[in-house]
Biotite code that builds the C-alpha atoms (Angstrom):
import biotite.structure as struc

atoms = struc.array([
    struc.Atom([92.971, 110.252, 103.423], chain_id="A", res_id=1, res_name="UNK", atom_name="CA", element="C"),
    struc.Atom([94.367, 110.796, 107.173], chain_id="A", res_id=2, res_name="UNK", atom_name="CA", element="C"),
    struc.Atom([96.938, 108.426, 107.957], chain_id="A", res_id=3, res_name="UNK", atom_name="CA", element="C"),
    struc.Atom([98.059, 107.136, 111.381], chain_id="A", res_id=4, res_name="UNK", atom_name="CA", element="C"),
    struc.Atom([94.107, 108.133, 112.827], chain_id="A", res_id=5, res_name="UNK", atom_name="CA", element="C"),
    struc.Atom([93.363, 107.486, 116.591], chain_id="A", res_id=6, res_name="UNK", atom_name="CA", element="C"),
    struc.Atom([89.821, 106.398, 117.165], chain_id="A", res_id=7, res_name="UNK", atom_name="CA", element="C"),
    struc.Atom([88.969, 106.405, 121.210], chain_id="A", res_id=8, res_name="UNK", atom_name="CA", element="C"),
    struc.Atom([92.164, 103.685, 121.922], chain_id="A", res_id=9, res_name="UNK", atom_name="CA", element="C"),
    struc.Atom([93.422, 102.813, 118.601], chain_id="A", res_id=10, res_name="UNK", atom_name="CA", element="C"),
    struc.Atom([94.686, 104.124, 115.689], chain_id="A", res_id=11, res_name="UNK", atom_name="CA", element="C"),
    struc.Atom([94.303, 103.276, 111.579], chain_id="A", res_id=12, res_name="UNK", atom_name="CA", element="C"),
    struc.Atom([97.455, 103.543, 109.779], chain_id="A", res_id=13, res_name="UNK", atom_name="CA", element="C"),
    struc.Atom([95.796, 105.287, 107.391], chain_id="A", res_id=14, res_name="UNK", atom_name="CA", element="C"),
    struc.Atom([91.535, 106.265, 107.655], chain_id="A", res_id=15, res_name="UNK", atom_name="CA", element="C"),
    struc.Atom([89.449, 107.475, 104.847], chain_id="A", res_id=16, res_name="UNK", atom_name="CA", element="C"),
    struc.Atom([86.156, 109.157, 105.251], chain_id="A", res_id=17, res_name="UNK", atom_name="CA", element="C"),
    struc.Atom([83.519, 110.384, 103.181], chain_id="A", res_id=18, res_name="UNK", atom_name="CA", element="C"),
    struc.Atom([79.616, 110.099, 101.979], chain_id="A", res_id=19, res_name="UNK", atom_name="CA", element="C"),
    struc.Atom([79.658, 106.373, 101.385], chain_id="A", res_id=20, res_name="UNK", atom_name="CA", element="C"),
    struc.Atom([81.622, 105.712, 104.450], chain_id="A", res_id=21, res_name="UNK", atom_name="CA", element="C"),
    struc.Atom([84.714, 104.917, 107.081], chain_id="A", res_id=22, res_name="UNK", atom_name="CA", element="C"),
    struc.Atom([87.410, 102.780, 106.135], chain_id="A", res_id=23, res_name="UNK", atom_name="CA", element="C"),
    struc.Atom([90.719, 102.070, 107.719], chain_id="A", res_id=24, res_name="UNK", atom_name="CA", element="C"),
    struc.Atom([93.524, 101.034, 105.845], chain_id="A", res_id=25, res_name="UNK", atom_name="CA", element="C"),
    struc.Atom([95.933, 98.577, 108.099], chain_id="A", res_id=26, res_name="UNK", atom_name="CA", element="C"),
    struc.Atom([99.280, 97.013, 106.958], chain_id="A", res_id=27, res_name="UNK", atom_name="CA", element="C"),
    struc.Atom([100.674, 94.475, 108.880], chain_id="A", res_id=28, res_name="UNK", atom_name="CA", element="C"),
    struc.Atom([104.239, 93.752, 109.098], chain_id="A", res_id=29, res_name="UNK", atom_name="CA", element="C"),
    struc.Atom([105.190, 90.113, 110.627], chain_id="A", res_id=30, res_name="UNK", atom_name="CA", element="C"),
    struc.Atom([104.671, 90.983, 114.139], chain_id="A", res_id=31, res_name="UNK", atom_name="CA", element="C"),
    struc.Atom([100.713, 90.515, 113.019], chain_id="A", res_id=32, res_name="UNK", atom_name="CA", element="C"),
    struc.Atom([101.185, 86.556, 112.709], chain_id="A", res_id=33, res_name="UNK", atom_name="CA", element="C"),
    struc.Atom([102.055, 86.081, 116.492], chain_id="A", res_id=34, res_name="UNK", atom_name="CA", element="C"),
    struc.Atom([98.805, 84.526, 118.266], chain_id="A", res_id=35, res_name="UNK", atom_name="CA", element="C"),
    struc.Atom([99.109, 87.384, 120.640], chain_id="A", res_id=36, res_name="UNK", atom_name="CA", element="C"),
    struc.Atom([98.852, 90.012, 117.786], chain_id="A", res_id=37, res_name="UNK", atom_name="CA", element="C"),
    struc.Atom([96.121, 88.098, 115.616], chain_id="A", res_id=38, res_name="UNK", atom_name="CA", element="C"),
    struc.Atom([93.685, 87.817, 118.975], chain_id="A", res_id=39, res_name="UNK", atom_name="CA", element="C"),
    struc.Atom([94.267, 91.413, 119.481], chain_id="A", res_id=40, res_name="UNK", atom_name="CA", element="C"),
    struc.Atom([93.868, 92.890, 115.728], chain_id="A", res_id=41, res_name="UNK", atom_name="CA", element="C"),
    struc.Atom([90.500, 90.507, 115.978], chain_id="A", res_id=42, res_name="UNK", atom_name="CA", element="C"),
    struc.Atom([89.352, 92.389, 118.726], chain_id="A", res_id=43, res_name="UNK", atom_name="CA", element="C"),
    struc.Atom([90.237, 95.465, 117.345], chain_id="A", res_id=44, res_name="UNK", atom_name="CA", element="C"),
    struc.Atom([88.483, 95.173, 114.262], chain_id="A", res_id=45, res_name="UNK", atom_name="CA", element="C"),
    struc.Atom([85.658, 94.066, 115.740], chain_id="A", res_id=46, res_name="UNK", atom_name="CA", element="C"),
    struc.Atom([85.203, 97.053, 117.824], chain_id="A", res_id=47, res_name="UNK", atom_name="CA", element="C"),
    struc.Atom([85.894, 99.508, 114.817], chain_id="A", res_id=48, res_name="UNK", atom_name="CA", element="C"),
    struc.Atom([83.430, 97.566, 112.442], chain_id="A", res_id=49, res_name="UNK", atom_name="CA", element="C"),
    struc.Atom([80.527, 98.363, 115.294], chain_id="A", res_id=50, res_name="UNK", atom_name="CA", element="C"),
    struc.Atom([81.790, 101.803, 115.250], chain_id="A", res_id=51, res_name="UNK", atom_name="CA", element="C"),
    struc.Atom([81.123, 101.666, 112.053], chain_id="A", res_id=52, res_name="UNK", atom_name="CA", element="C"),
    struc.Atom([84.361, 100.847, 110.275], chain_id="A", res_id=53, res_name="UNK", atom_name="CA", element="C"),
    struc.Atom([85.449, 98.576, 106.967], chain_id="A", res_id=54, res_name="UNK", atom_name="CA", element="C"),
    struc.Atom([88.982, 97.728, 107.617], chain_id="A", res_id=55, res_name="UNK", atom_name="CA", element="C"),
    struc.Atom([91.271, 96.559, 105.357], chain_id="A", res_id=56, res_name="UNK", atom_name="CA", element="C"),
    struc.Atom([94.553, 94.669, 106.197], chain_id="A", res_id=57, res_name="UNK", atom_name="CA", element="C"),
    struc.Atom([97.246, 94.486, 103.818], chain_id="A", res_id=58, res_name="UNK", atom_name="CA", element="C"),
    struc.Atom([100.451, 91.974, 104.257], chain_id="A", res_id=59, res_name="UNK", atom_name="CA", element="C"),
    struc.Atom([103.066, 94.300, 104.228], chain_id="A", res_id=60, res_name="UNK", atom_name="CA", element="C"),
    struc.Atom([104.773, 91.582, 101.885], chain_id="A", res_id=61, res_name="UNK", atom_name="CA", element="C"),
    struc.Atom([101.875, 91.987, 99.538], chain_id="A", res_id=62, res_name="UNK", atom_name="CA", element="C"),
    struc.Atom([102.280, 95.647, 99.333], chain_id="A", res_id=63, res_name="UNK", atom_name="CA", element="C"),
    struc.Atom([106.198, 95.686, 98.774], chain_id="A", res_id=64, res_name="UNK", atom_name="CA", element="C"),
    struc.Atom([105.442, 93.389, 95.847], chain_id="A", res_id=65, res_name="UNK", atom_name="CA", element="C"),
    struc.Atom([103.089, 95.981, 94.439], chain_id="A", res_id=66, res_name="UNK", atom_name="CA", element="C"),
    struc.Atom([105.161, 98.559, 95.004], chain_id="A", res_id=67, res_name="UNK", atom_name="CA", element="C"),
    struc.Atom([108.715, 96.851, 94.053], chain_id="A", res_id=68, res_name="UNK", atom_name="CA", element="C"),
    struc.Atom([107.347, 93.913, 91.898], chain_id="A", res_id=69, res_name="UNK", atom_name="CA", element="C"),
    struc.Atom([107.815, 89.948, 92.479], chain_id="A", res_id=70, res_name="UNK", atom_name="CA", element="C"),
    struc.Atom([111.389, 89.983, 94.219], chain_id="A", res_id=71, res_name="UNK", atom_name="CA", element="C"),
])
């Protein structure tokens, strides 16, 4: 696993690739619910999935409660 990947103008937190495929790993802090930010990730994703991308978005919120528990 690579983290923080550039691919052509973006870049994957963290990017994982092997025989069965690409994925990108993304987690999004708060600044990912502004309309501004959800428009753009949209865009985004849809560009990496034709470059043939899975991308997988993870609440930052939801992964400090995996990591730390239910606080």
């Amino acid at each position: 696993m690579t983290a923080m990947k550039t691919i052509d103008k973006y870049c994957l937190d963290f990017a994982y690739v092997d025989e069965q495929g690409k994925r990108g790993i993304e987690i999004d802090g708060g600044q990912h619910l502004l309309p501004e930010a959800i428009e753009h990730d949209r865009i985004r994703d849809e560009w990496l999935t034709k470059q043939g991308w899975i991308i997988y978005r993870i609440p930052v919120k939801k992964l400090d409660s995996l990591i730390y528990g239910n606080k």
